[in-house]
C-alpha positions as CSV (number, residue, x, y, z in Angstrom):
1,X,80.5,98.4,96.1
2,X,77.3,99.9,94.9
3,X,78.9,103.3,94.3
4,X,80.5,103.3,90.9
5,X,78.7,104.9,88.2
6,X,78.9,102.3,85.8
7,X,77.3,99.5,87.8
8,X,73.5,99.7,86.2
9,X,75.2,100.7,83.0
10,X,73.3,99.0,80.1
11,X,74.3,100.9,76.8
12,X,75.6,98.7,74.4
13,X,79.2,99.5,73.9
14,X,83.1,98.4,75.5
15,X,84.6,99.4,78.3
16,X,87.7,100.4,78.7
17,X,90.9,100.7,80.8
18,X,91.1,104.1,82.7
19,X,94.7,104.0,82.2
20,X,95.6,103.4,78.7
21,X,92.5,102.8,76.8
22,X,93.0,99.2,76.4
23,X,89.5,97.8,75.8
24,X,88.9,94.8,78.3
25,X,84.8,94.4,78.4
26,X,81.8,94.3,76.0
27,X,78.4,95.5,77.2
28,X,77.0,92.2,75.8
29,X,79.4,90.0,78.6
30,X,77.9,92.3,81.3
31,X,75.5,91.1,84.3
32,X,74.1,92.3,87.1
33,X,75.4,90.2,89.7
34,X,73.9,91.6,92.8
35,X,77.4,92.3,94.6
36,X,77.9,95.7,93.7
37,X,80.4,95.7,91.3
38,X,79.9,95.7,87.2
39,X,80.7,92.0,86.7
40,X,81.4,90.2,83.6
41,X,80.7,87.1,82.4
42,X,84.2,87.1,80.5
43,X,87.2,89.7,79.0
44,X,86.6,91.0,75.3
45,X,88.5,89.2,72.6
46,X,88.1,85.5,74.9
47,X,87.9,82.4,72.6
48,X,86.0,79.7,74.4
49,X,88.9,79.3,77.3
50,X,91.5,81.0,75.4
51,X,92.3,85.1,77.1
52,X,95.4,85.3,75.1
53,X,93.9,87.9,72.7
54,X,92.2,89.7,75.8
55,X,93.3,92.7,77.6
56,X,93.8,91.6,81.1
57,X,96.1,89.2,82.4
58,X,95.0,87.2,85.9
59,X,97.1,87.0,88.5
60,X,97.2,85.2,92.0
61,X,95.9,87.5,95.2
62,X,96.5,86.6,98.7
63,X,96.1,89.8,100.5
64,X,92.4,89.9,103.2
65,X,93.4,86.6,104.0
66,X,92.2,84.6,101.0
67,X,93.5,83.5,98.1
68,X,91.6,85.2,95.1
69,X,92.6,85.6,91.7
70,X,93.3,89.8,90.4
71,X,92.5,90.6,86.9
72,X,95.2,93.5,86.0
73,X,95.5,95.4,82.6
74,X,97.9,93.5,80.4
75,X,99.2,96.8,78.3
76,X,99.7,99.0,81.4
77,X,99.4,96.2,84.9
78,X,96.5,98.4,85.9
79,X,94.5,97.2,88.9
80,X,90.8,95.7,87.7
81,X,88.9,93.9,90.2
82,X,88.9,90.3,90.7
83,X,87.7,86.8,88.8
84,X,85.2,84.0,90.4
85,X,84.0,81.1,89.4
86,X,80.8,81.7,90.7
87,X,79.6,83.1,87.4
88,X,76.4,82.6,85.4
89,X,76.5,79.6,82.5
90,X,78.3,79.5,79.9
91,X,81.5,81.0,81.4
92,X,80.8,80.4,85.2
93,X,82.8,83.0,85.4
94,X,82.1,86.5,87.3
95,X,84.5,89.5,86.8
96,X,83.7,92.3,89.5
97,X,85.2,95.5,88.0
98,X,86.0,98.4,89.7
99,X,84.0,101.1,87.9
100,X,86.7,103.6,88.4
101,X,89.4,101.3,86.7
102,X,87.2,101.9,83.5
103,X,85.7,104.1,80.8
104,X,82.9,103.2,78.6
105,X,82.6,104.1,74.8
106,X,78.8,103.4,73.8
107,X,78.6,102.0,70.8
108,X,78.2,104.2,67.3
109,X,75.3,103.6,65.5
């Protein structure tokens, strides 16, 4: 935490899987959420509840001891970060990223 370089990233723009270029974020879902990771308040292409036109794919976590829930790439199964429910409205949702599971493409103007 607090050491990726996109974590106080605000250029507009979508970021991407570091893997196979899928892209899973827009800079307009992003927050700053304090915990150190860029956080999310839900995956690009969502439709109110609906991720099946996203790019990640949650799955159940239960490594450290605790029972979390892994976001993974859906085109490659790459390892993202992890989804909470602790989230800011409307989503209540918070997606930590890892920084260096992405790539970020600003925006052309």
């Amino acid at each position: 935490p607090f050491s990726g370089v996109l974590l106080n990233n605000t250029e507009p723009g979508m970021y991407h899987c570091v893997c196979c270029d899928s892209p899973l974020f827009s800079s307009e879902k992003k927050f700053c959420s304090g915990t150190g990771w860029p956080s999310f308040t839900e995956a690009h292409g969502t439709s109110g509840s609906d991720e099946s036109k996203t790019s990640i794919l949650r799955r159940p976590d239960n490594s450290l001891g605790s029972t979390r829930v892994e976001v993974v790439c859906k085109q490659c199964e790459a390892h993202l970060g992890h989804v909470f429910p602790d989230g800011p409205e409307p989503t209540g949702q918070r997606f930590c990223i890892n920084s260096v599971a992405l790539t970020f493409k600003p925006s052309s103007n």
